[in-house]
N, CA, C and O of each residue as an XYZ file, in Angstrom:
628
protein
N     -19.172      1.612    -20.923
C     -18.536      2.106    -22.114
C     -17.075      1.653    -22.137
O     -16.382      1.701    -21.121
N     -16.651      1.242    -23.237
C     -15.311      0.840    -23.348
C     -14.396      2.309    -23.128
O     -14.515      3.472    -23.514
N     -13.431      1.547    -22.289
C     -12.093      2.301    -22.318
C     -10.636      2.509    -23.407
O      -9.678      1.782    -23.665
N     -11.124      4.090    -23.920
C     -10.064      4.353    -25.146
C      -8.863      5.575    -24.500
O      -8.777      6.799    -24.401
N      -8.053      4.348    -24.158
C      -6.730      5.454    -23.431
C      -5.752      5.090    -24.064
O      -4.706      5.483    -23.547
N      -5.545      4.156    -25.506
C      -4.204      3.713    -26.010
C      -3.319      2.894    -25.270
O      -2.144      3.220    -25.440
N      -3.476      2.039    -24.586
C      -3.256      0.879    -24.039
C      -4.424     -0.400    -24.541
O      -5.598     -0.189    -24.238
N      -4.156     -1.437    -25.145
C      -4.528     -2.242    -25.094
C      -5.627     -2.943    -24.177
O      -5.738     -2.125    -23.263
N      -6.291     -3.737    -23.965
C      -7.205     -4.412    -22.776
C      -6.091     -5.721    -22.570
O      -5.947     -5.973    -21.374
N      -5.442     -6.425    -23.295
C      -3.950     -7.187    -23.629
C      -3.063     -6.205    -22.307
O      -3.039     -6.411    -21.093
N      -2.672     -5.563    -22.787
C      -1.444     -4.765    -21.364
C      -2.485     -3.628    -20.441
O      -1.864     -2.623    -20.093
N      -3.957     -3.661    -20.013
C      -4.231     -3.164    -19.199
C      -4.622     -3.907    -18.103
O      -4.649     -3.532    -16.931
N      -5.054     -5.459    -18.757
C      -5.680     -6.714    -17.932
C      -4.183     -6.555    -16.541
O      -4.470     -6.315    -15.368
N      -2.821     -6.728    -16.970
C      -2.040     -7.200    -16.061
C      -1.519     -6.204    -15.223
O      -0.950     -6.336    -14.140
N      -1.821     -5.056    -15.943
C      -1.095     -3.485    -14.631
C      -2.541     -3.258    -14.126
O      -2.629     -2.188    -13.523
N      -3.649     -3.923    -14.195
C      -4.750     -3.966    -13.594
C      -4.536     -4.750    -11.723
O      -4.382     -4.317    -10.581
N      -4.668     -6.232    -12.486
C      -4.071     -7.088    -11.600
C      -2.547     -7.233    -10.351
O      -2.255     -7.771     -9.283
N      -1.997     -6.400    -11.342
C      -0.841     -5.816    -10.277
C      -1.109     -4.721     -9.477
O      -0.400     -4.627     -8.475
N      -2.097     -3.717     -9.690
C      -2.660     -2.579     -9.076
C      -3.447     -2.755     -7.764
O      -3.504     -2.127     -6.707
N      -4.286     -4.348     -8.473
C      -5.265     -4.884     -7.244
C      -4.268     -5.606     -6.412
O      -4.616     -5.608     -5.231
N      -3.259     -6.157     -6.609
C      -2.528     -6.646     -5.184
C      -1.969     -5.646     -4.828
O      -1.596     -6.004     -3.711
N      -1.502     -4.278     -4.987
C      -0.825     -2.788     -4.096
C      -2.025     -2.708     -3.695
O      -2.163     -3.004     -2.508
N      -3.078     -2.376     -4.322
C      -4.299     -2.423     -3.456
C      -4.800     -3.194     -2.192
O      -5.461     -2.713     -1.272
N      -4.476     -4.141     -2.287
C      -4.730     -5.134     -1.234
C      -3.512     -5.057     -0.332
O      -3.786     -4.899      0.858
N      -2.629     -5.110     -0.545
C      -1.167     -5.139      0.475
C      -1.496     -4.028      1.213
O      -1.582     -4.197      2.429
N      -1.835     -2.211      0.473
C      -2.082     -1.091      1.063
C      -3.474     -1.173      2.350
O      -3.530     -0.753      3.506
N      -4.159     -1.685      1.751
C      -5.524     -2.249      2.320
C      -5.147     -2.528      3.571
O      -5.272     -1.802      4.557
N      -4.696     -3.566      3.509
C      -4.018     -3.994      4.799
C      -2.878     -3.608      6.071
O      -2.714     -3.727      7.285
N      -2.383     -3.184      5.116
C      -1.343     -1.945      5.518
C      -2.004     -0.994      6.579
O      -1.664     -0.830      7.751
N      -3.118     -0.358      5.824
C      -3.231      0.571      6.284
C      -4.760     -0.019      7.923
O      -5.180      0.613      8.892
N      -4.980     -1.053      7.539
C      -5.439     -1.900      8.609
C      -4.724     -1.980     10.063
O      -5.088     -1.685     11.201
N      -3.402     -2.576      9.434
C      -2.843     -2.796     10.509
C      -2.126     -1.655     11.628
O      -1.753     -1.703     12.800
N      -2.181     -0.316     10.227
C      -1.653      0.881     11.433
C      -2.907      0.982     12.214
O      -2.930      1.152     13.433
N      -3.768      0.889     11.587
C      -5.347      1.038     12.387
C      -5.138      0.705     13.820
O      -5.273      1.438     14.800
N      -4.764     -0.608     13.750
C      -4.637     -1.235     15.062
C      -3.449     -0.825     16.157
O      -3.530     -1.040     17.366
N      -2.290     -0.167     15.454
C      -1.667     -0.132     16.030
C      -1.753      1.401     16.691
O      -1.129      1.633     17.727
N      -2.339      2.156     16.218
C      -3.268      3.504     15.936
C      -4.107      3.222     17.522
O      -3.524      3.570     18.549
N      -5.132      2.744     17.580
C      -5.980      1.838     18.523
C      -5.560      1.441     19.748
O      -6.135      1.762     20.788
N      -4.143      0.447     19.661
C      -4.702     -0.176     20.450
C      -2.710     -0.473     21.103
O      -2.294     -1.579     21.448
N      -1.762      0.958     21.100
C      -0.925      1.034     21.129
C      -0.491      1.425     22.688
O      -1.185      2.370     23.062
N       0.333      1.039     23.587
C       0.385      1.133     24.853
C       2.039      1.612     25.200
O       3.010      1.224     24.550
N       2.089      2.538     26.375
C       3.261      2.952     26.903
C       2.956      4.304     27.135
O       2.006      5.055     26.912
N       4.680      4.407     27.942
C       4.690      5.906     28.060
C       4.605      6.789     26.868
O       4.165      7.936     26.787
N       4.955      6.260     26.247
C       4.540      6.879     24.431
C       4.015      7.165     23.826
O       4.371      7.711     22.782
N       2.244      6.812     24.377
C       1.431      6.592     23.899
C       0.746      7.443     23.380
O      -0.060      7.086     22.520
N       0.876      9.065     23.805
C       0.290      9.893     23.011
C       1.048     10.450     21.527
O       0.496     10.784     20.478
N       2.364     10.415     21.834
C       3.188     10.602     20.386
C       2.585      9.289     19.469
O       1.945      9.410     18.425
N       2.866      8.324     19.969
C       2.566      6.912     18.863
C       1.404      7.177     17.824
O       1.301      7.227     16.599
N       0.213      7.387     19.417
C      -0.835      7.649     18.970
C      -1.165      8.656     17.776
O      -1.817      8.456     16.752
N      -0.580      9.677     18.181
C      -1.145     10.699     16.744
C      -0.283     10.523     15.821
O      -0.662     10.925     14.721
N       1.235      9.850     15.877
C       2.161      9.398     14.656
C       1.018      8.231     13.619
O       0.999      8.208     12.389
N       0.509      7.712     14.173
C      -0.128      6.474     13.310
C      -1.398      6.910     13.020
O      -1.975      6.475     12.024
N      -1.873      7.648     13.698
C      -3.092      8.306     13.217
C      -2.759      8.830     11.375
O      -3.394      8.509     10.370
N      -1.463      9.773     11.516
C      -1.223     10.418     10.149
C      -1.017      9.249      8.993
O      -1.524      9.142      7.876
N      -0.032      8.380      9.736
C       0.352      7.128      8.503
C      -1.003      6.494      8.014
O      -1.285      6.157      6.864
N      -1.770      6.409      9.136
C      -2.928      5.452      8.140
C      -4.130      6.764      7.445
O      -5.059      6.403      6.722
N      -3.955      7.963      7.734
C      -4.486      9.118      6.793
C      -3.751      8.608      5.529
O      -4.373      8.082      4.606
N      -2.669      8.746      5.517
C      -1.306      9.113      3.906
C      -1.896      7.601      3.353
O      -2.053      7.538      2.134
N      -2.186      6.554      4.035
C      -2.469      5.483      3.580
C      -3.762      4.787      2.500
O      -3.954      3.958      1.610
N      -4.611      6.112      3.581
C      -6.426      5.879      2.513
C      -6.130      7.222      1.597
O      -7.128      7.763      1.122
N      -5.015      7.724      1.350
C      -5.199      8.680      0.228
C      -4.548      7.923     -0.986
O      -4.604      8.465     -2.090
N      -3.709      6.257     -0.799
C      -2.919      5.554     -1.728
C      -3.746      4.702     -1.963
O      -3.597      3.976     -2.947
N      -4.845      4.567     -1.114
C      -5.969      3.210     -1.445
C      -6.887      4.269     -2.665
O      -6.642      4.066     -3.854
N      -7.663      5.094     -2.378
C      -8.033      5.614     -2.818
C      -7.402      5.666     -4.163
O      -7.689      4.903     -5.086
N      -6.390      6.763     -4.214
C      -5.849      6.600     -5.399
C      -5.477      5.381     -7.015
O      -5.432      5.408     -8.245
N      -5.292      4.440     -5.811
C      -4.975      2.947     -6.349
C      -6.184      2.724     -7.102
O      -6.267      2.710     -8.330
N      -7.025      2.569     -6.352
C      -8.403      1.811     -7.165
C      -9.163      2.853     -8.318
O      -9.808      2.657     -9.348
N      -8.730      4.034     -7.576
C      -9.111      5.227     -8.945
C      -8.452      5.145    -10.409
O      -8.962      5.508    -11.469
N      -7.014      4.498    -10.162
C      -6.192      4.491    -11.048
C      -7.256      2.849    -11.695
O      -7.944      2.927    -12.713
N      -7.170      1.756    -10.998
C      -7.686      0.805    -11.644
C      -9.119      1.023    -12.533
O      -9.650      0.322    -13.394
N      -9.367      1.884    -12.129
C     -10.912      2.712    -12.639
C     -10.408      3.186    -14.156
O     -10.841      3.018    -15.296
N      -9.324      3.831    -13.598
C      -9.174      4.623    -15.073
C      -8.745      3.850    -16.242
O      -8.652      4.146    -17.433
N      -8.463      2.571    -15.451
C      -7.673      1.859    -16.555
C      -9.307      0.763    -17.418
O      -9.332      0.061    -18.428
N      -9.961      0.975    -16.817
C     -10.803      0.034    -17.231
C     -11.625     -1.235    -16.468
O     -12.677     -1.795    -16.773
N     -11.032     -1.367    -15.756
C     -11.308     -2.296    -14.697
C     -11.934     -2.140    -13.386
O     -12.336     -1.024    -13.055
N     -12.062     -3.174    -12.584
C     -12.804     -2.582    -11.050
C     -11.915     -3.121    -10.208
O     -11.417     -4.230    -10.399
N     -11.680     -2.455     -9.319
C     -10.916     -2.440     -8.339
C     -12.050     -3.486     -7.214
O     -13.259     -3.706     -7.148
N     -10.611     -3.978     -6.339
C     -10.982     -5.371     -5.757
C     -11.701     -4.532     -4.487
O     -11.079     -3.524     -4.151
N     -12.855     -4.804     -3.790
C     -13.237     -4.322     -2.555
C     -13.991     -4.475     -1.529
O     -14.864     -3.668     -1.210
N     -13.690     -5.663     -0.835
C     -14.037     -6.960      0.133
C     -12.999     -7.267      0.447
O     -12.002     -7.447     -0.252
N     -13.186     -7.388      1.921
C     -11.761     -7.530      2.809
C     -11.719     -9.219      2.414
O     -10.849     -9.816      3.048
N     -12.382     -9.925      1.634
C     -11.793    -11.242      1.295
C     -11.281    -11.551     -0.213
O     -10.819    -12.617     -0.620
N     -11.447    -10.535     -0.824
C     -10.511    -10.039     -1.829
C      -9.032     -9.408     -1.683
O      -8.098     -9.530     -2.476
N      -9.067     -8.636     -0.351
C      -8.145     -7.493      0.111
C      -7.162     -9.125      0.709
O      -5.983     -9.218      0.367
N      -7.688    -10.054      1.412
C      -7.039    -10.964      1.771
C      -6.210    -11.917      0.914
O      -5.060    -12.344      1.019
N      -7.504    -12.160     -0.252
C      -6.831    -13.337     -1.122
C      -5.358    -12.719     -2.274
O      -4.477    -13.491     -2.651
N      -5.395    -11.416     -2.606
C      -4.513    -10.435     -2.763
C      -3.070    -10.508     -2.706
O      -2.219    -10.682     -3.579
N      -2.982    -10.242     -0.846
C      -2.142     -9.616     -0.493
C      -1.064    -10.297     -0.249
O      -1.366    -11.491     -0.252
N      -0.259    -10.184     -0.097
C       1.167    -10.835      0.173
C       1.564    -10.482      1.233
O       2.793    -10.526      1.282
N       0.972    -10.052      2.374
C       1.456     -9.229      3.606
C       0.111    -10.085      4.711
O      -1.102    -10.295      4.702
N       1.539    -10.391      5.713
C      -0.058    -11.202      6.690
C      -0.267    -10.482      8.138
O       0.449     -9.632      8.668
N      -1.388    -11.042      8.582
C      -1.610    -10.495      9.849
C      -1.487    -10.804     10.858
O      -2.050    -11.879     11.061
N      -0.802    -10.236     12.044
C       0.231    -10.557     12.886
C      -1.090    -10.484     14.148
O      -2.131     -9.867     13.921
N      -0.865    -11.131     15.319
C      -1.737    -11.400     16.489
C      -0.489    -11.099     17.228
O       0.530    -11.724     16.937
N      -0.476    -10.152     18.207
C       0.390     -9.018     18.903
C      -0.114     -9.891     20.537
O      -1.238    -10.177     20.951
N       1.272    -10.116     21.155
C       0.868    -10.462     22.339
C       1.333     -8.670     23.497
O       0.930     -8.479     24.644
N       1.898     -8.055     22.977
C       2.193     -6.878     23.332
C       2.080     -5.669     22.409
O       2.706     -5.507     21.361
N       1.237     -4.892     22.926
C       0.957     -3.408     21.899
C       2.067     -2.498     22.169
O       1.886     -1.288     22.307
N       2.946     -2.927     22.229
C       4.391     -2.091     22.470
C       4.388     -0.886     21.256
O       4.236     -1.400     20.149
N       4.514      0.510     21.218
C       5.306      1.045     20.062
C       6.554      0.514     19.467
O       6.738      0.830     18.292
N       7.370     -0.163     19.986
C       8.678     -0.532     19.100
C       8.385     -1.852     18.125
O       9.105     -2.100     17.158
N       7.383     -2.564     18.454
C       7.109     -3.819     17.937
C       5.688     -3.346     16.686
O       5.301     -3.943     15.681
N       5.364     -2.451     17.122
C       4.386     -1.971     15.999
C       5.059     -1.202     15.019
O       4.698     -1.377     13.855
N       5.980     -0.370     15.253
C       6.849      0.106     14.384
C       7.603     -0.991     13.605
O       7.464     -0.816     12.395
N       8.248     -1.910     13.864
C       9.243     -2.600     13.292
C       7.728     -3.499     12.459
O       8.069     -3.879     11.338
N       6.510     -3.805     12.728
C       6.062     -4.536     11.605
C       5.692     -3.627     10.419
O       5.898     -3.793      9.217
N       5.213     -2.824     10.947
C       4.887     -1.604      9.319
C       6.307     -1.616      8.812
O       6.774     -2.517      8.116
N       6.689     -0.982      9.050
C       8.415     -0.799      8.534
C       8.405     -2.122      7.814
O       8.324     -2.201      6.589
N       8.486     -3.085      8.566
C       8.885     -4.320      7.863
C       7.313     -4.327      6.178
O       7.572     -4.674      5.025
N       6.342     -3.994      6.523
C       5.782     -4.258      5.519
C       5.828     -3.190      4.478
O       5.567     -3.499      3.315
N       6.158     -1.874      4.813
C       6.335     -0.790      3.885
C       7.506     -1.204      3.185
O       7.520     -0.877      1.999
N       8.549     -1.873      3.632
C       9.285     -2.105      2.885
C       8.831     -3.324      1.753
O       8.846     -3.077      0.547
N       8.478     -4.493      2.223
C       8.127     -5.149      1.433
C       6.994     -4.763      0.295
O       6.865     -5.607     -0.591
N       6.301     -3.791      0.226
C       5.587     -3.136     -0.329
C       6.460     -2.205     -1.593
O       6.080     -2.421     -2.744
N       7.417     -1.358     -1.428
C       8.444     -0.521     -1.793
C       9.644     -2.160     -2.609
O      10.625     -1.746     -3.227
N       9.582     -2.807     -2.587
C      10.019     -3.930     -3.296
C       9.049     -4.336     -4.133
O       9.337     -4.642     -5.291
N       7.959     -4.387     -3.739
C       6.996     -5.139     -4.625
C       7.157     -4.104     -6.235
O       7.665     -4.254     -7.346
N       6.544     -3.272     -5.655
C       6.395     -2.036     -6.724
C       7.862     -1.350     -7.575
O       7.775     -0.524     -8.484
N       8.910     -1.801     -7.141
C      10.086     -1.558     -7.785
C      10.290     -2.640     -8.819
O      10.629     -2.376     -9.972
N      10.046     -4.008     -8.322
C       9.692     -4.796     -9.062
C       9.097     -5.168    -10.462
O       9.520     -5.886    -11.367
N       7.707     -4.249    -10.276
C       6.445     -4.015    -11.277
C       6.635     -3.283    -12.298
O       6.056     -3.322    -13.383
N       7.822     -2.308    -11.786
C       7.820     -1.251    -12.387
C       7.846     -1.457    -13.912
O       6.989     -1.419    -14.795
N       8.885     -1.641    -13.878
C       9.356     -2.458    -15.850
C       8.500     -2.910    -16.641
O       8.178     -2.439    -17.732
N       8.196     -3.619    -16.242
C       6.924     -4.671    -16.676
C       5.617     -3.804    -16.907
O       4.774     -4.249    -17.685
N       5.410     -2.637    -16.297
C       4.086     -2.163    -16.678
C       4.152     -0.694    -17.478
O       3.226     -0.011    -17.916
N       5.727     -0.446    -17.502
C       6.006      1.032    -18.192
C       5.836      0.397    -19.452
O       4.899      0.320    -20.246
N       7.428     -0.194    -19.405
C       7.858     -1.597    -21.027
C       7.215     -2.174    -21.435
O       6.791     -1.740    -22.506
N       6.715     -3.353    -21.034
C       5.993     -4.801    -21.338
C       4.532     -4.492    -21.385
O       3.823     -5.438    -21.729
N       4.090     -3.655    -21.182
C       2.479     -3.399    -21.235
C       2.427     -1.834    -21.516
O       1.293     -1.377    -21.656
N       3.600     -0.863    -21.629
C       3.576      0.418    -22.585
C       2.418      1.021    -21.815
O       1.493      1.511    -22.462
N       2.384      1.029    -20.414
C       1.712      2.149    -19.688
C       2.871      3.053    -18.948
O       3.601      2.714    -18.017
N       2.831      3.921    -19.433
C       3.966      5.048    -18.696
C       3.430      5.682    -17.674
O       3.968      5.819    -16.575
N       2.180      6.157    -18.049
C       1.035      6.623    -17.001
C       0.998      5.800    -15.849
O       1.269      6.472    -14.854
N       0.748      4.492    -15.563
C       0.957      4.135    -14.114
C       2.376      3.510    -13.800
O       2.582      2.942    -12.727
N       3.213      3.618    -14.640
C       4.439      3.310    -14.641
C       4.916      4.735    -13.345
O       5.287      4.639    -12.175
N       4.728      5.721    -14.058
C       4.637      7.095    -13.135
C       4.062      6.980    -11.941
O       4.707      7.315    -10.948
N       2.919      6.552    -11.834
C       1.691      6.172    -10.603
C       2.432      5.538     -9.371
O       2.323      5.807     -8.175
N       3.333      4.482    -10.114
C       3.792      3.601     -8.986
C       5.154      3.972     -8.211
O       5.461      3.881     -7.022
N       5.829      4.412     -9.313
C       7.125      5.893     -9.205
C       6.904      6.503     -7.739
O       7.470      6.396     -6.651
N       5.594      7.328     -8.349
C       5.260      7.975     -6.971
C       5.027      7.255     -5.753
O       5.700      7.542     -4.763
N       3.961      6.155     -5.691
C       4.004      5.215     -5.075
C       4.960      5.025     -4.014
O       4.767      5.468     -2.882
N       6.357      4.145     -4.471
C       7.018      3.968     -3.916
C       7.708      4.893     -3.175
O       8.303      4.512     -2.167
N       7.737      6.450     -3.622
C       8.264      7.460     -3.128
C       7.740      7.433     -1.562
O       8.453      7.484     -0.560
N       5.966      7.317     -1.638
C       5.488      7.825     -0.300
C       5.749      6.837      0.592
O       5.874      7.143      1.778
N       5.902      5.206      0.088
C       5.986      4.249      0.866
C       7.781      4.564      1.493
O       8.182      4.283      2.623
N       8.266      4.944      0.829
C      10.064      5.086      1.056
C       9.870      6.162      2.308
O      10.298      5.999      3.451
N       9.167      7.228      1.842
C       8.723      8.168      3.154
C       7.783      7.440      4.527
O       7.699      7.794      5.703
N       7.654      7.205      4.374
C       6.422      6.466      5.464
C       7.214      5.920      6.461
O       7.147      6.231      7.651
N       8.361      4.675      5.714
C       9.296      4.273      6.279
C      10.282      5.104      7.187
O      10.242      5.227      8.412
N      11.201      5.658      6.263
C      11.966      6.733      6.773
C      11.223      7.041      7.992
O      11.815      6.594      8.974
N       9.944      7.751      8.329
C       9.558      8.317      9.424
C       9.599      7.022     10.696
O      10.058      7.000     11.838
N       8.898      6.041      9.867
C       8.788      4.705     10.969
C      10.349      4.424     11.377
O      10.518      4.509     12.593
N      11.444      4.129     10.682
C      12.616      4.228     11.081
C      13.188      5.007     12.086
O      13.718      4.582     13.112
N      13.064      6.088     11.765
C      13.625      7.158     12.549
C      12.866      7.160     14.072
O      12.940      8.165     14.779
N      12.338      6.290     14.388
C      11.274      6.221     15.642
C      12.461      5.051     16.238
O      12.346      5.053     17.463
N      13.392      4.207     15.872
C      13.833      2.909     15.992
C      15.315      3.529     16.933
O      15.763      4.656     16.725
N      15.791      2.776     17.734
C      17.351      3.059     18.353
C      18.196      2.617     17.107
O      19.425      2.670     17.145
């Protein structure tokens, strides 16, 4: 059934497509705490451990969300890790040490680049495509990614 939400299929096609690469960047994102979740080593290891456990929880509640939102808009959300790949703008790192400080500094490094992406978008999908509704979506968005950070930071000397 067609989608009647007062947006166009014209300005839903591209806050679609911008939704599926947060989708995919998050995807991955939340992959890579996986691993670092997994497969994280030191005296640290039980704090690390349940710290990354929570980040990649907060993480499948933004995937989730994401592709629900692409749902609502009309579209299908991307969902094959070779979709999640061709996507993303965030790559995957081969760790010669599972250190906590080196797993911290790559999330960090990608939450941020993530929290850019979407500051970015923003305009373009409130304005230029007259969705306020995920204009808001991504608002929030960036809020939790700004938080996520902050916590990963505050782990750093």
């Amino acid at each position: 059934m067609k989608t009647n939400i007062g947006i166009t299929k014209k300005n839903t096609q591209p806050v679609a497509t911008a939704l599926a690469k947060v989708l995919s960047d998050t995807f991955i994102l939340a992959t890579k705490t996986l691993n670092a979740h997994w497969n994280v080593e030191g005296a640290d290891f039980y704090n690390k451990h349940l710290f990354f456990e929570t980040q990649y929880h907060l993480l499948y509640t933004i995937i989730d969300d994401t592709a629900e939102r692409i749902r609502a808009l009309g579209h299908y959300a991307p969902a094959t890790l070779q979709a999640f790949l061709s996507l993303t703008h965030l790559s995957e790192i081969s760790r010669e040490k599972n250190d906590s400080e080196g797993f911290i500094k790559e999330l960090l490094a990608d939450h941020e680049s993530i929290i850019i992406h979407l500051r970015e978008n923003i305009s373009a999908i409130t304005n230029d495509c007259k969705d306020v509704g995920t204009g808001n979506f991504i608002s929030n968005l960036f809020e939790k990614h700004e938080k996520m950070a902050w916590c990963l930071r505050a782990h750093l000397s």
